[in-house]
C-alpha positions as CSV (number, residue, x, y, z in Angstrom):
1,X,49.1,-98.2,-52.2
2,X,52.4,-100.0,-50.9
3,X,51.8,-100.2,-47.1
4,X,54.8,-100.8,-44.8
5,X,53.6,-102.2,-41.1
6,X,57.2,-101.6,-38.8
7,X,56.5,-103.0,-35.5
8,X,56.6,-105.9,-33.1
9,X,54.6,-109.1,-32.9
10,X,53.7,-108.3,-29.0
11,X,52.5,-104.6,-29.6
12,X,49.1,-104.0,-29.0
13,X,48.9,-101.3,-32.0
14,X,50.2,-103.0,-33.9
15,X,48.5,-105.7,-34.4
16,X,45.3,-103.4,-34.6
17,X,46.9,-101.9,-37.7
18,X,47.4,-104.9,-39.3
19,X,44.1,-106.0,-38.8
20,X,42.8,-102.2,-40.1
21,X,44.5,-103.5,-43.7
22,X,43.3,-107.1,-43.3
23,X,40.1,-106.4,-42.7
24,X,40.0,-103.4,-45.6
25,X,41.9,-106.6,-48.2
26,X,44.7,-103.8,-48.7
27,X,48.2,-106.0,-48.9
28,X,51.0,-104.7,-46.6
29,X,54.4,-105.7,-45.5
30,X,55.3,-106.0,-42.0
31,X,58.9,-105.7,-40.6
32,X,59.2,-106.7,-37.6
33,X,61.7,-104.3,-35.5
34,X,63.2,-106.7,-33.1
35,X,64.5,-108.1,-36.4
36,X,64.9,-105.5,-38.7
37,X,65.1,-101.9,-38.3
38,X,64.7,-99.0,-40.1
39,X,67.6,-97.9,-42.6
40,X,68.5,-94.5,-42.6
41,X,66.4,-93.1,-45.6
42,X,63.5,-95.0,-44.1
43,X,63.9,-93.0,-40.9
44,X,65.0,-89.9,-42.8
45,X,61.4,-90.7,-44.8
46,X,59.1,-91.1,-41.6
47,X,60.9,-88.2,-39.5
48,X,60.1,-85.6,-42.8
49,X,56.4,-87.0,-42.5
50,X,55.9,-87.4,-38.9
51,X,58.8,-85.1,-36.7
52,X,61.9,-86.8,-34.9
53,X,59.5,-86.3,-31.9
54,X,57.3,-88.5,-32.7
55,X,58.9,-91.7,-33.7
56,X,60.9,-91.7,-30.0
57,X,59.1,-93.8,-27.6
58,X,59.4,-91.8,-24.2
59,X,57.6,-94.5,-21.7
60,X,60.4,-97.3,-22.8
61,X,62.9,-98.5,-20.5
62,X,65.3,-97.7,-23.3
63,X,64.8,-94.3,-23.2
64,X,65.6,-93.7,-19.7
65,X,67.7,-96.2,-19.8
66,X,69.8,-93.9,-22.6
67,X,68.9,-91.0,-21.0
68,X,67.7,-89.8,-24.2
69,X,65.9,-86.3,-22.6
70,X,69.2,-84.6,-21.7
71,X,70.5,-85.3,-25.4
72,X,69.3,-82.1,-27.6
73,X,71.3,-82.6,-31.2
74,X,68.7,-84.1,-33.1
75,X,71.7,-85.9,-35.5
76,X,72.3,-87.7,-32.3
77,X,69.1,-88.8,-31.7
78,X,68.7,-89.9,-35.0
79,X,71.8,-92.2,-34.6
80,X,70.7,-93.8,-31.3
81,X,67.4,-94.7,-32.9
82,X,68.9,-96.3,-36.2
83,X,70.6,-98.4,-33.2
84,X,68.4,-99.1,-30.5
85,X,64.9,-100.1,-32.7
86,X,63.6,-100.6,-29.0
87,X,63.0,-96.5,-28.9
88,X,60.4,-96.4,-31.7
89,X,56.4,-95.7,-30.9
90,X,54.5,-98.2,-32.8
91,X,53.1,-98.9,-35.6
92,X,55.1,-97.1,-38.0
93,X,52.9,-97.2,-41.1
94,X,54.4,-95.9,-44.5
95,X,52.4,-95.5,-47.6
96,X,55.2,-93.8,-49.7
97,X,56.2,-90.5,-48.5
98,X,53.6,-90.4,-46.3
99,X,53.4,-92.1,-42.6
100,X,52.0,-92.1,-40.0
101,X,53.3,-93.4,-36.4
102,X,50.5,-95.5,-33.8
103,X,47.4,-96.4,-34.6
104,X,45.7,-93.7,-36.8
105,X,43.0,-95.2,-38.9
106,X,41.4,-91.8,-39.4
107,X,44.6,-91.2,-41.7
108,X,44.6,-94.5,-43.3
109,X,40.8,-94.3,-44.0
110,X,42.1,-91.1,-46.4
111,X,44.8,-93.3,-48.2
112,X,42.7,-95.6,-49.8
């Protein structure tokens, strides 16, 4: 397994998720999004396993801020999240081409 924790160090979720893996002695990585975000194969990886839908955080200030809802080319979308980490729901959890995006340890449980 080669688990990928992307989130941030004040999300709730997150740090669930981490301790989900701590707690199991299964080593991860964390990235932390406020200082690195996704590249584009990453997001290209997560959206083929999750949906563009899902990764886009619609209760952030960012997204109303960006008015994200009125925008329906999904290239675009991508290209404001590869910008504006802010947008993402969290945790993103990657196990290779698999992911999963919040705190889903019903899914995890099946990865070990």
């Amino acid at each position: 397994m080669n688990i990928q924790i992307y989130g941030t160090r004040k999300c709730f979720d997150t740090k669930k998720a981490e301790r989900y893996f701590k707690e199991r002695r299964i080593k991860y990585q964390f990235i932390d999004l406020k200082q690195k975000a996704l590249s584009k194969g990453e997001l290209n990886s997560v959206k083929n396993a999750v949906g563009l839908k899902e990764l886009i955080n619609n209760k952030s200030k960012e997204y109303t801020r960006l008015n994200i809802e009125h925008i329906t080319t999904s290239s675009v979308k991508e290209e404001i999240l590869l910008n504006n980490p802010k947008l993402y729901k969290t945790p993103i959890v990657r196990n290779g081409r698999k992911a999963t995006v919040g705190y889903k340890p019903e899914i995890w449980k099946e990865w070990e």
